[in-house]
MDAnalysis code that builds the backbone (N, CA, C; Angstrom):
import MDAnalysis as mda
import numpy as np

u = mda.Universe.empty(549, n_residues=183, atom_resindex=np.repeat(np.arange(183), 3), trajectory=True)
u.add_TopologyAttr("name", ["N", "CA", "C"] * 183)
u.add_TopologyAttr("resid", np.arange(1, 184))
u.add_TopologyAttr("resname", ["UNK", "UNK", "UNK", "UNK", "UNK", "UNK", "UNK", "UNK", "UNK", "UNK", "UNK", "UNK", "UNK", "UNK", "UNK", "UNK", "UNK", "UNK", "UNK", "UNK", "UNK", "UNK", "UNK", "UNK", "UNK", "UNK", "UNK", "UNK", "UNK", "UNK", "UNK", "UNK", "UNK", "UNK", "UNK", "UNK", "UNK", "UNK", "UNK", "UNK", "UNK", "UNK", "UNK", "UNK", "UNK", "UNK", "UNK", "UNK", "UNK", "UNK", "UNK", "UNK", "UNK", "UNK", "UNK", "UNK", "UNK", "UNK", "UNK", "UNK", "UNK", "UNK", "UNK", "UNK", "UNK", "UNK", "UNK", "UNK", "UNK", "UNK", "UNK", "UNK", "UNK", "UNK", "UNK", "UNK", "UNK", "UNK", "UNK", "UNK", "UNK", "UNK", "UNK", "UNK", "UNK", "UNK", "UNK", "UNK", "UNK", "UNK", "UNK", "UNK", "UNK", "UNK", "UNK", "UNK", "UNK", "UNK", "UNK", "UNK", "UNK", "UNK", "UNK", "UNK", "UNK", "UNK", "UNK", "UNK", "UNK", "UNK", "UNK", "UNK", "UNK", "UNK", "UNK", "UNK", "UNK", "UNK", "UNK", "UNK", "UNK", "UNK", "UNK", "UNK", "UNK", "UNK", "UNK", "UNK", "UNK", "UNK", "UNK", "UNK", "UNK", "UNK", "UNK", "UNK", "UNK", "UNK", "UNK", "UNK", "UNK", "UNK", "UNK", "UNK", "UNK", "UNK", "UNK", "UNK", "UNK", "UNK", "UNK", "UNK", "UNK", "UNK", "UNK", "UNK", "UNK", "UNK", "UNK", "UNK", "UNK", "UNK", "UNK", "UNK", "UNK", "UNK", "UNK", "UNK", "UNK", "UNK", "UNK", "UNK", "UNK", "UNK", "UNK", "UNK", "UNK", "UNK", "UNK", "UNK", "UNK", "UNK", "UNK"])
u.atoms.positions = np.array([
    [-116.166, 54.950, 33.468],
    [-114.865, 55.377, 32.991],
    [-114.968, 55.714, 31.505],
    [-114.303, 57.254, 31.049],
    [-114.358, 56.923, 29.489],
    [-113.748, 55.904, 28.765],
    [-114.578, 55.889, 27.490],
    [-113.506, 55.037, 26.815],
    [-112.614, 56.077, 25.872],
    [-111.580, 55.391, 26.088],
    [-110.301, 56.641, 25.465],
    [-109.773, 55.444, 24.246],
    [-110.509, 54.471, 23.891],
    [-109.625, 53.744, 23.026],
    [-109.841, 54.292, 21.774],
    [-110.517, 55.438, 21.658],
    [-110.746, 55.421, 20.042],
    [-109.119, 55.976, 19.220],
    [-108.953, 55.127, 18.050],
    [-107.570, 55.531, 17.613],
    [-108.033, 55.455, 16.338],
    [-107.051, 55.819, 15.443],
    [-107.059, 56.007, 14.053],
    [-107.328, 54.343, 13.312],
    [-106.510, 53.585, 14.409],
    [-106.903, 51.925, 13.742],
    [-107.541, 51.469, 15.287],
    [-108.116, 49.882, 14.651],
    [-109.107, 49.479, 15.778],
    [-108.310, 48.455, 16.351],
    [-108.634, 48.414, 17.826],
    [-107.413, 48.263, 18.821],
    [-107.191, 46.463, 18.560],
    [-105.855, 46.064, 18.647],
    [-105.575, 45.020, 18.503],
    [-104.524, 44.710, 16.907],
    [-104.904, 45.669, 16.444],
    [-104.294, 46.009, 14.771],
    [-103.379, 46.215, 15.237],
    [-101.971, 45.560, 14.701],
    [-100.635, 46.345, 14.742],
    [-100.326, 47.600, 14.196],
    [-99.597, 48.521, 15.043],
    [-99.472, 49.714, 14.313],
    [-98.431, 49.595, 12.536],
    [-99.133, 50.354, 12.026],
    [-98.331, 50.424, 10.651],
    [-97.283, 50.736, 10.620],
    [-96.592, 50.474, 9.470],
    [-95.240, 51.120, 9.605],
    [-95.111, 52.233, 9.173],
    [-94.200, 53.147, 9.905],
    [-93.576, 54.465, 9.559],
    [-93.896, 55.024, 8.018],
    [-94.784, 56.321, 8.076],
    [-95.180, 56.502, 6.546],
    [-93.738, 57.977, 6.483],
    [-92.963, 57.374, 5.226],
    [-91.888, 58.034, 5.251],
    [-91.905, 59.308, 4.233],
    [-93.065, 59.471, 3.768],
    [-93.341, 60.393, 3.220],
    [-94.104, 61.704, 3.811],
    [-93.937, 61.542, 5.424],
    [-94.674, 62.328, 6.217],
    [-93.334, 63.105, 6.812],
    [-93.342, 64.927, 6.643],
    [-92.293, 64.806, 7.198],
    [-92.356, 65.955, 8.763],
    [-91.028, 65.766, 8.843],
    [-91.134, 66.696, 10.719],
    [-91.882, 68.531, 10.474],
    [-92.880, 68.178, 11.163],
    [-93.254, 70.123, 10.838],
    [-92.434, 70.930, 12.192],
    [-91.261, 71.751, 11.877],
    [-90.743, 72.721, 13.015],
    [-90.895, 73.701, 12.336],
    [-91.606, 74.979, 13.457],
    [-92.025, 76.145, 13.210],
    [-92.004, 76.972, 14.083],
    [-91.684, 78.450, 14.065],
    [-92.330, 79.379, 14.791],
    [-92.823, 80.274, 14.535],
    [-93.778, 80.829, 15.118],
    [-94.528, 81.873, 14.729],
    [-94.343, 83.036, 13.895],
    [-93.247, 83.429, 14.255],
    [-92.433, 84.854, 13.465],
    [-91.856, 84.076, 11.840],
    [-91.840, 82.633, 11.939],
    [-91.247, 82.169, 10.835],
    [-91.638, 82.905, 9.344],
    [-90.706, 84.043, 8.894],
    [-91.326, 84.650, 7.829],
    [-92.009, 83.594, 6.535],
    [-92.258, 82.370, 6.640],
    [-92.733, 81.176, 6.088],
    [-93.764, 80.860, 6.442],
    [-94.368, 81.252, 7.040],
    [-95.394, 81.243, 7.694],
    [-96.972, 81.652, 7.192],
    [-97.752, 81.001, 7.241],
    [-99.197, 81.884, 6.480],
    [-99.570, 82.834, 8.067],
    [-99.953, 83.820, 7.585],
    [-99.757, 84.773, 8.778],
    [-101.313, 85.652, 8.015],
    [-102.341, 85.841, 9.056],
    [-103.655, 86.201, 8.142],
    [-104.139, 87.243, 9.466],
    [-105.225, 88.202, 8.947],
    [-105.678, 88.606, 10.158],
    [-107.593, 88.205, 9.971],
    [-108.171, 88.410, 10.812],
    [-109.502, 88.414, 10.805],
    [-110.198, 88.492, 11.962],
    [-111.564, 89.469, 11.304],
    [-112.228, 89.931, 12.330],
    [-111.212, 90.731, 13.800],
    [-109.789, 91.360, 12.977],
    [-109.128, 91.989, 13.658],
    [-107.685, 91.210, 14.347],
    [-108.158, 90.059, 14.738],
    [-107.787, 88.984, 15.142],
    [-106.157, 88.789, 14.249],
    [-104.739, 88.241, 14.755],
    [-104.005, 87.662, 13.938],
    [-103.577, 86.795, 14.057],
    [-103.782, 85.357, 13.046],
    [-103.974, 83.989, 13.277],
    [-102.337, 83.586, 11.990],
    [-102.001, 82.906, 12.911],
    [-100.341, 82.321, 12.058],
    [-100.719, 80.742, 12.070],
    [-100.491, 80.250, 10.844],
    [-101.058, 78.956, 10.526],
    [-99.701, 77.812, 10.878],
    [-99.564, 77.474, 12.122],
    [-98.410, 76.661, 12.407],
    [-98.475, 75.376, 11.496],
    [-99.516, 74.776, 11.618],
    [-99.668, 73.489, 11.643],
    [-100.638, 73.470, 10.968],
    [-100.315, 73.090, 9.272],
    [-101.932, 72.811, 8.500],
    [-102.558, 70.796, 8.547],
    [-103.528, 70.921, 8.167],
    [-104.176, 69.309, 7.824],
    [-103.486, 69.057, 7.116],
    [-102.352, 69.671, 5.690],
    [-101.619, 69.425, 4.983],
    [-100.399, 68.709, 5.459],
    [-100.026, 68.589, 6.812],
    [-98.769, 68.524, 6.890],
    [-99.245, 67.250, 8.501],
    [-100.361, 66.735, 8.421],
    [-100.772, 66.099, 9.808],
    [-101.891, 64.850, 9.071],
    [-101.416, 64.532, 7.769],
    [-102.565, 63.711, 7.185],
    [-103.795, 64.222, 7.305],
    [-104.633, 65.559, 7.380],
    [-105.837, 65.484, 7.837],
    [-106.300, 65.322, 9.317],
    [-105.620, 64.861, 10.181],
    [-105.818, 64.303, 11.455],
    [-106.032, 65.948, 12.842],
    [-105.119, 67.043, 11.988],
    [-105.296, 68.104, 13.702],
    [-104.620, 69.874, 12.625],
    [-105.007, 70.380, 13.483],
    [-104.541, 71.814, 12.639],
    [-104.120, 72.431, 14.050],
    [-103.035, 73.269, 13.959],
    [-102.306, 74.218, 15.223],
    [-102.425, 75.482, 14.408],
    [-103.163, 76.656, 15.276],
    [-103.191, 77.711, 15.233],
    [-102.855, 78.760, 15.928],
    [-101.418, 79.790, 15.898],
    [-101.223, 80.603, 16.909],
    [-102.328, 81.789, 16.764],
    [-102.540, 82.543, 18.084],
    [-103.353, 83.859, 17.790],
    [-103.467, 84.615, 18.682],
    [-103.384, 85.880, 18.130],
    [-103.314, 87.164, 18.564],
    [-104.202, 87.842, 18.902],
    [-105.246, 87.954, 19.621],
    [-106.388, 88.368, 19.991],
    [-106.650, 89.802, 20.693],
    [-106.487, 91.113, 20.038],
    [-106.484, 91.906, 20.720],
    [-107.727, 92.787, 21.125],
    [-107.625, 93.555, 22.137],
    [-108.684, 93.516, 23.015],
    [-109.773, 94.204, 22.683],
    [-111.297, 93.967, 23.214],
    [-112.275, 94.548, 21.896],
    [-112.495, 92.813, 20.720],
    [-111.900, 92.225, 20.644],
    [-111.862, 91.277, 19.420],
    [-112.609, 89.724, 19.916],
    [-112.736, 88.671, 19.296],
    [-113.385, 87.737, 19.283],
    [-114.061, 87.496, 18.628],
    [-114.453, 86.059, 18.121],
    [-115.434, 85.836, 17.026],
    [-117.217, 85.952, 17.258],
    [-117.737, 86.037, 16.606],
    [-119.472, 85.837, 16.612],
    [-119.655, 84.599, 17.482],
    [-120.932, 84.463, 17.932],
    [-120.962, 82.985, 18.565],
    [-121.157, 81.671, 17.238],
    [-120.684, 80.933, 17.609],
    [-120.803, 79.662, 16.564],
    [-120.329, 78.250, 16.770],
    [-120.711, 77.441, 16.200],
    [-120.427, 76.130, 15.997],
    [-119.781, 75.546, 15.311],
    [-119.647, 74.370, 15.157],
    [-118.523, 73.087, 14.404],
    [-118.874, 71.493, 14.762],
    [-118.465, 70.706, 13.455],
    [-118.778, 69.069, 14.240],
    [-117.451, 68.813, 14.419],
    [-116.251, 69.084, 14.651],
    [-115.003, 69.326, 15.149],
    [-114.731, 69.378, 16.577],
    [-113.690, 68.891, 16.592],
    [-113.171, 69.426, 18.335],
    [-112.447, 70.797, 18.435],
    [-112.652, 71.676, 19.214],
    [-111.483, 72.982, 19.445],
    [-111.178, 72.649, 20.947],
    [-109.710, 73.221, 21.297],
    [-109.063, 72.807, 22.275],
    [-108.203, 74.624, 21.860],
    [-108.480, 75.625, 23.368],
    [-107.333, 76.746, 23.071],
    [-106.398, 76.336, 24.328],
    [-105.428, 77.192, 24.502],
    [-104.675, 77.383, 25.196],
    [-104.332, 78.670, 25.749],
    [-104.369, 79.181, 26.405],
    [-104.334, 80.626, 26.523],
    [-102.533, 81.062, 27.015],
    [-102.009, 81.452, 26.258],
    [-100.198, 81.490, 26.701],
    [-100.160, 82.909, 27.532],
    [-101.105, 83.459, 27.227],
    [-100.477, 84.963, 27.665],
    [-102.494, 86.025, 27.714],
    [-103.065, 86.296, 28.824],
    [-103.780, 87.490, 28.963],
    [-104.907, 86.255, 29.355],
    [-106.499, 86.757, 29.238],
    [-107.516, 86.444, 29.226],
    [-108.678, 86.870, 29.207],
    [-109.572, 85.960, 28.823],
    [-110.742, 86.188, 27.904],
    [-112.144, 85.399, 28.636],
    [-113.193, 86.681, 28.064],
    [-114.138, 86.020, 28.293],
    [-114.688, 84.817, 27.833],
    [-115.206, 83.797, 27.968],
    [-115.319, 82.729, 26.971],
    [-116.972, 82.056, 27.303],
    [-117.073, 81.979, 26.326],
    [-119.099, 81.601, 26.587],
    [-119.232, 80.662, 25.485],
    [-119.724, 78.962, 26.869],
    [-119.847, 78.049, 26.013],
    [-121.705, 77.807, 26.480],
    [-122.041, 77.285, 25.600],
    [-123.306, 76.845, 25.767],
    [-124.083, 77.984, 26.399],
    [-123.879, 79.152, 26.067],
    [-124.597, 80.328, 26.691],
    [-124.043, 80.545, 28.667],
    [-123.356, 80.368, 28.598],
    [-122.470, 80.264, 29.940],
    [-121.502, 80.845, 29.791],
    [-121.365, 82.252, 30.455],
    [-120.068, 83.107, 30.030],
    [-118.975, 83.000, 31.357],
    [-117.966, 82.674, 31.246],
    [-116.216, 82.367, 32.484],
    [-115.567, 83.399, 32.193],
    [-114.637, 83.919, 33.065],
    [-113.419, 84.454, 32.717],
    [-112.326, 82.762, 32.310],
    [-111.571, 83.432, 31.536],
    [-110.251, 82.520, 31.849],
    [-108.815, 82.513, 31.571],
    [-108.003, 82.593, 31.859],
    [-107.026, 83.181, 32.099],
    [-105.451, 82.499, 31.813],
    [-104.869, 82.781, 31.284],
    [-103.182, 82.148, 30.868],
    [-102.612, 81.616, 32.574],
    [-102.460, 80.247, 32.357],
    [-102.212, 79.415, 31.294],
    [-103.074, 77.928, 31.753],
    [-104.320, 78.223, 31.107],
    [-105.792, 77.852, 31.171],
    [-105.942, 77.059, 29.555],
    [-106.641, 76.121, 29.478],
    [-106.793, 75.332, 28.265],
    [-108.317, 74.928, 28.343],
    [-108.949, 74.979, 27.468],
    [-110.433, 75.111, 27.122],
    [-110.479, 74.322, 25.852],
    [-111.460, 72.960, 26.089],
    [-111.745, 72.111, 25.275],
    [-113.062, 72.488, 24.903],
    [-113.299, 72.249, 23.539],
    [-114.625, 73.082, 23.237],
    [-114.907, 71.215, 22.234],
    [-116.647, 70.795, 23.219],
    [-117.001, 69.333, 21.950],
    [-117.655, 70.060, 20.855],
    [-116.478, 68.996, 19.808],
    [-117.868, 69.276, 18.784],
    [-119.352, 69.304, 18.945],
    [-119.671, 70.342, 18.224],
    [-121.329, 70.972, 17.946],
    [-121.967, 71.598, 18.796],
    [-120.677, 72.169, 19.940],
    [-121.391, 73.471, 21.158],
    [-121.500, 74.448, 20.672],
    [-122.725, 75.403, 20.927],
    [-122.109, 76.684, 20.822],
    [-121.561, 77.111, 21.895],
    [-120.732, 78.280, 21.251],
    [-119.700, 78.917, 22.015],
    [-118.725, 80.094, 21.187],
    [-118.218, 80.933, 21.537],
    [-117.698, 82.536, 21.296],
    [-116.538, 82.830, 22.417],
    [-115.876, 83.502, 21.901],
    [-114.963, 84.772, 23.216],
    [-114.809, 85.297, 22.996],
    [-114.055, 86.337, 23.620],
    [-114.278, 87.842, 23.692],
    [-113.083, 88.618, 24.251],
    [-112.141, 89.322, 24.043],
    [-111.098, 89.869, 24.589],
    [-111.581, 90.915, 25.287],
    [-111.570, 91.457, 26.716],
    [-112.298, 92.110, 26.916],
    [-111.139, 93.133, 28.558],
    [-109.554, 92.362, 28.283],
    [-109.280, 92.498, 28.740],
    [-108.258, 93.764, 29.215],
    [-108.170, 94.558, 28.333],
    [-107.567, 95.367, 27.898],
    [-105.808, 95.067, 27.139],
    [-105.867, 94.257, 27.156],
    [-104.043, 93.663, 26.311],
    [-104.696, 92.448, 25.113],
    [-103.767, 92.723, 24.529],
    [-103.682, 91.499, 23.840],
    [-103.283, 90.235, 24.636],
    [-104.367, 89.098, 23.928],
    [-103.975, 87.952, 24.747],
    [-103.506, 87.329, 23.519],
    [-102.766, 85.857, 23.940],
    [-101.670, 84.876, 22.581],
    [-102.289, 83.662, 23.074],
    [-102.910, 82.896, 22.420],
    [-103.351, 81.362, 22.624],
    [-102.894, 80.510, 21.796],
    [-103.131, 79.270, 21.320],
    [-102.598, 78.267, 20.475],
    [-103.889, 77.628, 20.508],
    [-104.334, 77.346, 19.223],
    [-105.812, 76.856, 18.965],
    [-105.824, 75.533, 18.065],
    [-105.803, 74.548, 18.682],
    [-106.248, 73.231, 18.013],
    [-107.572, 72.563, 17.454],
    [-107.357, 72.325, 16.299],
    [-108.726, 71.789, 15.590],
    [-108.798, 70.188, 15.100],
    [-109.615, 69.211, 15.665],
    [-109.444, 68.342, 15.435],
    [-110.680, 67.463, 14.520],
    [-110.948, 67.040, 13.222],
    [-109.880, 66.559, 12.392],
    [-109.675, 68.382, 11.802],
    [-108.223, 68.679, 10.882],
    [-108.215, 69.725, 10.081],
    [-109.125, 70.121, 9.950],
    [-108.917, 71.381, 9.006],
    [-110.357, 72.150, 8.014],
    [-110.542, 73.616, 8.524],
    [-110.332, 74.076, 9.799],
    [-110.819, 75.250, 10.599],
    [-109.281, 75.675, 9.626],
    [-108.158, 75.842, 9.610],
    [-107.341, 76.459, 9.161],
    [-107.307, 77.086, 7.735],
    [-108.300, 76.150, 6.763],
    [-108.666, 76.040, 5.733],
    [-109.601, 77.943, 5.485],
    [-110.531, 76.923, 6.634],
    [-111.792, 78.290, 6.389],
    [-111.500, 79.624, 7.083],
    [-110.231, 79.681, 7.860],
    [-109.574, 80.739, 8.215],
    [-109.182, 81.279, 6.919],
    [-108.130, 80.841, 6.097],
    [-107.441, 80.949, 4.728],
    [-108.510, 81.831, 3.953],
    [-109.700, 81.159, 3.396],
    [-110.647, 81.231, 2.797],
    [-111.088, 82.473, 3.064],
    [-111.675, 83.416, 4.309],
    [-112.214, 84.321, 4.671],
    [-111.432, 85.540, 5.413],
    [-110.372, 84.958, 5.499],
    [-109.723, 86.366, 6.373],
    [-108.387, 86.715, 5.157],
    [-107.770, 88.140, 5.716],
    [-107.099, 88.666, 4.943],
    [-105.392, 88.356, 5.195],
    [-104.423, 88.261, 4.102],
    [-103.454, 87.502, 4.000],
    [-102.536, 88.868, 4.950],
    [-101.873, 88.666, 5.469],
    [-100.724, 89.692, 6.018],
    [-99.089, 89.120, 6.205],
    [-98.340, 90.308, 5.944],
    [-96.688, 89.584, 5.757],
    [-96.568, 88.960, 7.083],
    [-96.797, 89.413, 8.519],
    [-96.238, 88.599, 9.526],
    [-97.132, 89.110, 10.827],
    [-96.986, 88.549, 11.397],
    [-97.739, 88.222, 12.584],
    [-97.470, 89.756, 13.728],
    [-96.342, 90.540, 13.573],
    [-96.599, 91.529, 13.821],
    [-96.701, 93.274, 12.897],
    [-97.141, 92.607, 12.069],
    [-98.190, 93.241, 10.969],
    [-99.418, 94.108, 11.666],
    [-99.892, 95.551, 11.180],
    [-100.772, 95.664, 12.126],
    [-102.159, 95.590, 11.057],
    [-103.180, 95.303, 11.648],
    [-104.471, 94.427, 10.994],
    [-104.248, 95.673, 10.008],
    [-105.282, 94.964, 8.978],
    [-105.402, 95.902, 7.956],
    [-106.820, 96.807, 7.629],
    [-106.645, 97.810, 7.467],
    [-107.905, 98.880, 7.246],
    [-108.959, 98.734, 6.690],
    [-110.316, 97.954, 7.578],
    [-110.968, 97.033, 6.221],
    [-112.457, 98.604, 6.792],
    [-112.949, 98.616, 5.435],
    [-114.268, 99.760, 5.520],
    [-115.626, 98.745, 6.167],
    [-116.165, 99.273, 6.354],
    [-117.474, 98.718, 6.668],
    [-118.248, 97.767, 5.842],
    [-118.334, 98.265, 4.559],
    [-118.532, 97.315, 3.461],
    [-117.753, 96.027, 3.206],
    [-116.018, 96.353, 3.101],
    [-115.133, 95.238, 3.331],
    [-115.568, 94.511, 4.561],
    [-115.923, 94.619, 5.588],
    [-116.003, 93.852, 6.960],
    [-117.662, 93.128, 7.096],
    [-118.789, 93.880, 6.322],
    [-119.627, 92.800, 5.884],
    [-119.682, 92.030, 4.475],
    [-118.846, 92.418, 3.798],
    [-118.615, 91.261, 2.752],
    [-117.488, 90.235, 3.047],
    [-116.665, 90.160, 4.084],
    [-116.351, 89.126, 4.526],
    [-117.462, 88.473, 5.419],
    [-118.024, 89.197, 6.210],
    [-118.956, 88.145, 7.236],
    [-120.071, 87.448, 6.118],
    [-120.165, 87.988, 5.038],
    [-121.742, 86.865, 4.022],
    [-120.577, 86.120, 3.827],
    [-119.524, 86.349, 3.480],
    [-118.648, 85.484, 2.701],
    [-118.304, 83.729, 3.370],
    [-118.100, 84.546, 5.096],
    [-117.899, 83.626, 6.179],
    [-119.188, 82.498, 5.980],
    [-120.447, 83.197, 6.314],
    [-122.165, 82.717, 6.106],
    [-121.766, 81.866, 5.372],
    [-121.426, 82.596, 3.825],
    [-122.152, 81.567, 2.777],
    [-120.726, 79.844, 2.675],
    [-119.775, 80.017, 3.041],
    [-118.933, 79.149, 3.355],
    [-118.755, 78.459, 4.540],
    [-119.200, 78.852, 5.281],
    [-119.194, 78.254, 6.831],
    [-119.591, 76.349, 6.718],
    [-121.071, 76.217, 5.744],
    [-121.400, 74.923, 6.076],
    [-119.960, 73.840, 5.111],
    [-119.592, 74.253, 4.040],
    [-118.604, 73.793, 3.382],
    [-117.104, 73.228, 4.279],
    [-117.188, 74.042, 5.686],
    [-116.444, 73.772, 7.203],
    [-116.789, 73.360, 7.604],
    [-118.177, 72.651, 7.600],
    [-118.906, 71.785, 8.792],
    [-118.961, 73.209, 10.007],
    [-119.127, 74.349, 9.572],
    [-119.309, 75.498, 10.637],
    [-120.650, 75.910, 10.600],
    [-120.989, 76.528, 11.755],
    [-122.476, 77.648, 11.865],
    [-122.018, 78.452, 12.103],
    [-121.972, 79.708, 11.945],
    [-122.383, 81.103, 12.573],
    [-123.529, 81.607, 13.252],
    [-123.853, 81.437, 14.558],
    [-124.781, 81.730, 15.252],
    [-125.389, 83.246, 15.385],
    [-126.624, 83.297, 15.400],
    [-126.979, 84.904, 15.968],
    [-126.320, 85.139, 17.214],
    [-126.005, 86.133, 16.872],
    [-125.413, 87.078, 18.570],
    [-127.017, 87.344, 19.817],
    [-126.589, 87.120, 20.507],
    [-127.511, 87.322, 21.123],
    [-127.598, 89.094, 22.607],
    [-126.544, 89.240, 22.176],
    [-125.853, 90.485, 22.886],
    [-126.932, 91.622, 21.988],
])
């Protein structure tokens, strides 16, 4: 049986009291308040930062349109998507699935793994990162946009590999890899 006891305190500890300086995050996507970014084509709305969750989880909406997906790569993190709407190819450990809304894909820390929109629509997922930080290195490398239906922005060839060294040379600072493609 797993063990599922792992918690933030070690079991038998009374829970703490209410930290009242933590407060309710309500959001939606369109919220013109919103950090709203695109990358690698991709448009990622930052629901839920480590800022606002102690460090403990990051919520990411995203827009994945078709043709799009990241390089293959890694993390010592947990990812968990959700797929709300379309579907995608998804290749973990060199093992490529279809999978399809409304399908949820736990990814352990330090697999590789990639996807791929390949479906002809845009698909909408909700992407969890557990502890924070992936939202961070989203921030860091992709480009800022007013809102989520914003259309990506016109990056040249040069712009689109000086973000990917940029990704490289910051990735380990994420506890990330960027893997060779093997396609």
């Amino acid at each position: 049986m797993p063990d599922h006891s792992i918690t933030s305190i070690p079991p038998g500890t009374p829970i703490p009291a209410d930290d009242l300086s933590r407060k309710l995050t309500v959001i939606s996507p369109d919220d013109p308040h919103a950090r709203h970014i695109s990358l690698v084509g991709d448009t990622y709305t930052i629901l839920v930062s480590g800022a606002e969750t102690d460090g403990r989880y990051c919520l990411i909406d995203m827009l994945v349109p078709d043709g799009s997906g990241p390089p293959p790569h890694r993390h010592d993190f947990e990812e968990m998507f959700t797929l709300l709407e379309g579907e995608l190819e998804f290749t973990f450990r060199a093992e490529t699935q279809t999978v399809k809304a409304p399908m949820t894909i736990n990814v352990p820390a330090n697999a590789p793994h990639q996807f791929k929109n390949k479906s002809g629509d845009t698909v909408h997922m909700l992407c969890m990162c557990t502890p924070a930080g992936q939202e961070e290195f989203f921030m860091a490398v992709a480009i800022p946009i007013v809102s989520r239906d914003a259309l990506p922005p016109d990056v040249s060839k040069e712009e689109q590999a000086e973000k990917g060294r940029l990704a490289g040379k910051l990735a380990p600072k994420y506890r990330s890899e960027i893997l060779k493609s093997t396609a």
